[in-house]
N, C-alpha and C positions, 0 to 999 in steps of 0.2 A: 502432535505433529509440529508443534512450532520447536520444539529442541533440534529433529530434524530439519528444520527451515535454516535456523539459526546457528546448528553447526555447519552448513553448506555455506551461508553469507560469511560466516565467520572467516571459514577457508577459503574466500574468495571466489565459489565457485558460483557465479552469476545465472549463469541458465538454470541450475541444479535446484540455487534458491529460490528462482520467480518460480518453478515446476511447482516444489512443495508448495509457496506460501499461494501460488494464486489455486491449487488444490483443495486447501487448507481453507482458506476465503470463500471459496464457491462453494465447496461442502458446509460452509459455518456464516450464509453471507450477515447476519445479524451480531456477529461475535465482535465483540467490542476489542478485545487484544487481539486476536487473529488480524483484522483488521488495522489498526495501532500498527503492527510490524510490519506488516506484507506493504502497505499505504509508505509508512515511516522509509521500507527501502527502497520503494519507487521514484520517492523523492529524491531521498539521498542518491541515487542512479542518477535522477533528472537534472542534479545539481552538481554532479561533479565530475560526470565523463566526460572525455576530452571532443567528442564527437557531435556537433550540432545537432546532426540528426538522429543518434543515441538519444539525447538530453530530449530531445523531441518526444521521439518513440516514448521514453519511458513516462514523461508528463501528462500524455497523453494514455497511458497507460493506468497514471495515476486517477486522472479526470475520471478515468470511466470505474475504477475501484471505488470513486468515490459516491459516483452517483450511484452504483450499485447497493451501497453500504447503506445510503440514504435511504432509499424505496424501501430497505430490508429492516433495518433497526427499527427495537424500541423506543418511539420518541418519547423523550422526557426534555426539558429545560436545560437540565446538561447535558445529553447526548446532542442538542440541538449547537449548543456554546461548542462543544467539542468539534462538529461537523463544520462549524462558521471558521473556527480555528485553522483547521485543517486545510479548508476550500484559500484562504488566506493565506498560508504556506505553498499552493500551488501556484498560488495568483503573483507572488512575488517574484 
């Protein structure tokens, strides 16, 4: 599913790609790449549209992909570093 995600972002096709990847995410909420992309373009959404409340929408979009990712993963040491990581990419 993620090549599917990933040719849709690729092409720019923004609704097409949150469809699969937040699909992809909720069927897989512990998958550590699934998660990595579908999070990685929520950001980059959250970070570069020109539209306040876009940037909003999707951060807020992101916040909750991540809390969900949290509840749902394997914790380990690193998967913990990686989440601190990531919560810190939103927070900027």
């Amino acid at each position: 599913m993620l090549t599917l995600f990933n040719t849709y972002k690729d092409a720019g096709k923004i609704s097409e790609a949150l469809m699969v990847g937040r699909n992809a995410f909720n069927r897989n909420p512990d998958n550590a790449e699934i998660f990595d992309a579908y999070y990685s373009y929520l950001c980059t959404l959250a970070e570069t549209l020109p539209s306040d409340a876009d940037r909003s929408h999707f951060a807020d979009q992101a916040n909750v992909a991540l809390a969900f990712y949290t509840e749902n993963a394997v914790l380990s040491e690193s998967v913990v570093t990686d989440i601190m990581t990531h919560q810190s990419r939103l927070n900027a």
